[in-house]
C-alpha positions in Angstrom: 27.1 -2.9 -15.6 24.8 -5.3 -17.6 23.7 -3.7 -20.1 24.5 -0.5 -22.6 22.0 1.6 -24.6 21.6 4.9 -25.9 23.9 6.7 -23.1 22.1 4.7 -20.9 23.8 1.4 -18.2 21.7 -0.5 -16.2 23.7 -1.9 -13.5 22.4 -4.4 -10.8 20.8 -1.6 -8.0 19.8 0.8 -10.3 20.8 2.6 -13.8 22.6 6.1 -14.9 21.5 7.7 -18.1 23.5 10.5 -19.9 20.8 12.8 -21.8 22.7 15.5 -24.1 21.8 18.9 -23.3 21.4 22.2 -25.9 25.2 23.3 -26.5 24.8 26.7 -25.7 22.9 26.3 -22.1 24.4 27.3 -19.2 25.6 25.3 -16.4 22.6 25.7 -13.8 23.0 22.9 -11.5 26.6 21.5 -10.6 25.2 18.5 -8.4 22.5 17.0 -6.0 21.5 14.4 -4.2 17.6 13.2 -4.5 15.5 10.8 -2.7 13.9 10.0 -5.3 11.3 7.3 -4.0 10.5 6.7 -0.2 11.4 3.0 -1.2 15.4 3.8 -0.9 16.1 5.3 -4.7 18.4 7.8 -4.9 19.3 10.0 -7.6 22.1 12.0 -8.4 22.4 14.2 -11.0 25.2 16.5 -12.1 24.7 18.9 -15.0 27.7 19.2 -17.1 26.8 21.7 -19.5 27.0 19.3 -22.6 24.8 16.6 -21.1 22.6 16.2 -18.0 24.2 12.9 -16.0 22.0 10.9 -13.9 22.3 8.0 -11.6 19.8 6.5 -10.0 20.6 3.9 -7.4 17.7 1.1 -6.0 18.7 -0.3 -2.4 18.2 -4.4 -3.0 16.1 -4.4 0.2 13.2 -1.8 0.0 13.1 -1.5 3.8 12.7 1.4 5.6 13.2 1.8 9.6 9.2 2.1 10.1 8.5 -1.2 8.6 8.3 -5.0 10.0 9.9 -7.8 8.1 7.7 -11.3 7.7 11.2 -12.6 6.1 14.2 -10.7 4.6 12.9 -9.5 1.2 8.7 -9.4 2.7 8.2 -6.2 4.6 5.0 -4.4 5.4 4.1 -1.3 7.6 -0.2 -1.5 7.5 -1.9 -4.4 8.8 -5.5 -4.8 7.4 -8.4 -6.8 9.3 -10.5 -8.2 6.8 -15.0 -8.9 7.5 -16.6 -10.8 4.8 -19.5 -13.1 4.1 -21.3 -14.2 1.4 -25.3 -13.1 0.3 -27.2 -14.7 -1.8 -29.6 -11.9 -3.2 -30.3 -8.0 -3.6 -32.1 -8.1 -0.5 -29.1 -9.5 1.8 -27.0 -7.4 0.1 -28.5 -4.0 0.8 -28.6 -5.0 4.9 -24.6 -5.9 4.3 -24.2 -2.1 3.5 -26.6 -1.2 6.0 -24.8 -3.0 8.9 -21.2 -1.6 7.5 -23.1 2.0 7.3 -24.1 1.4 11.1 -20.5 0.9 12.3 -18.5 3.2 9.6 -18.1 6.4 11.7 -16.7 3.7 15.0 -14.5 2.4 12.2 -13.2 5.3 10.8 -12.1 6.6 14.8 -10.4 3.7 15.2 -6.7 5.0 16.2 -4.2 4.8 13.2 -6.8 3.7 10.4 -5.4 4.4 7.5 -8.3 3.3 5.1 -11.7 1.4 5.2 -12.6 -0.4 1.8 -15.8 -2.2 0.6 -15.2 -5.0 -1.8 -18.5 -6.7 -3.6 -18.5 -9.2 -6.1 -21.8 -9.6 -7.9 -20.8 -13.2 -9.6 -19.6 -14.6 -6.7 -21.3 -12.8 -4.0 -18.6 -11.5 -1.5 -19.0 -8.9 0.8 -16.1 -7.8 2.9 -14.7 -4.7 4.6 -10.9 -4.3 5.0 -9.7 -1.8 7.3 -6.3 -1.1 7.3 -4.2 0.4 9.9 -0.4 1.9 10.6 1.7 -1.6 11.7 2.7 0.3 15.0 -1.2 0.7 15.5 -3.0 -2.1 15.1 -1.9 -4.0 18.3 -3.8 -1.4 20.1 -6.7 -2.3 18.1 -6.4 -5.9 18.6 -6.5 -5.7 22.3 -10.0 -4.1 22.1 -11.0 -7.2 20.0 -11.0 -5.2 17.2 -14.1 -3.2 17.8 -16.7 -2.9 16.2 -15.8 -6.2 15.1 -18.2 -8.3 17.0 -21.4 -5.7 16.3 -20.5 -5.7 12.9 -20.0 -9.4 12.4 -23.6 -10.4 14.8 -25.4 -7.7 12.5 -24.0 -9.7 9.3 -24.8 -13.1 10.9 -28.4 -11.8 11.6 -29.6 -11.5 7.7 -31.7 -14.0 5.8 -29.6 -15.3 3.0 -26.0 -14.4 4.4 -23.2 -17.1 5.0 -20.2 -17.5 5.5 -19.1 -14.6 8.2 -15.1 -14.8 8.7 -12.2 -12.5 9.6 -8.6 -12.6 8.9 -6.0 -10.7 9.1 -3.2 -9.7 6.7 -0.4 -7.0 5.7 -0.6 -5.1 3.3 2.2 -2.9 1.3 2.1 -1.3 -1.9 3.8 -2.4 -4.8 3.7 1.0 -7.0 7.2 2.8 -5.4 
């Protein structure tokens, strides 16, 4: 244990805290076992009647079965395709939404997509579309050149004032569990 406070440790993979209870309540729950994050926390918590212990332990490696590893602390289970390009005024920028608005329902069919986002930034005029998709998925997706892709991409190419037209793709993994 590293550190002490107020009934509570904080040990290396995780913490226990000790929260006194109302003398007079009743013993309600003896013991369980929670999964407390889909991460790899675990909590168990035993009631003694005088104080309510709880231990929660962190696995070091957040890995679950499901997920690829880039290297033995990066893991990821979505991989995003990213479209983006660059306008240069109002004009270019409402035919960017209209050629995304063209190809949205194709996108959205697209097996395993787990989201489609539009990102637009007014000071430095980026336009892009990441679509993410369940890591077990996307190869599938890939082998049909990433359709829509290329109707999407000549339909961006096509507008007066846009530039830049790239792809790339990336994991992604949330950092909030």
């Amino acid at each position: 244990m590293h550190h002490m406070n107020n009934e509570h440790a904080w040990m290396e993979d995780g913490f226990y805290s000790a929260v006194p209870i109302r003398p007079k309540a009743q013993i309600v729950l003896l013991l369980y076992l929670q999964n407390t994050d889909p991460m790899g926390s675990f909590g168990l918590f035993l009631h003694s009647g005088t104080h309510i212990l709880s231990l929660v332990l962190k696995t070091k490696d957040y890995q679950t079965p499901e997920m690829k590893s880039i290297v033995n602390n990066v893991h990821f289970n979505v991989v995003a395709r990213e479209w983006r390009c660059k306008w240069d005024a109002e004009s270019s920028l409402v035919e960017c939404q209209t050629a995304l608005t063209t190809v949205l329902d194709q996108v959205k069919d697209v097996k395993g997509v787990k989201d489609v986002q539009r990102v637009v930034c007014g000071g430095c005029k980026d336009f892009k579309v990441i679509v993410s998709l369940d890591e077990a998925l996307f190869g599938e997706w890939e082998e049909s050149a990433f359709a829509p892709e290329a109707e999407f991409l000549k339909r961006l190419k096509a507008i007066t004032g846009v530039s830049g037209v790239e792809t790339q793709t990336y994991t992604l993994m949330s950092m909030m569990e």
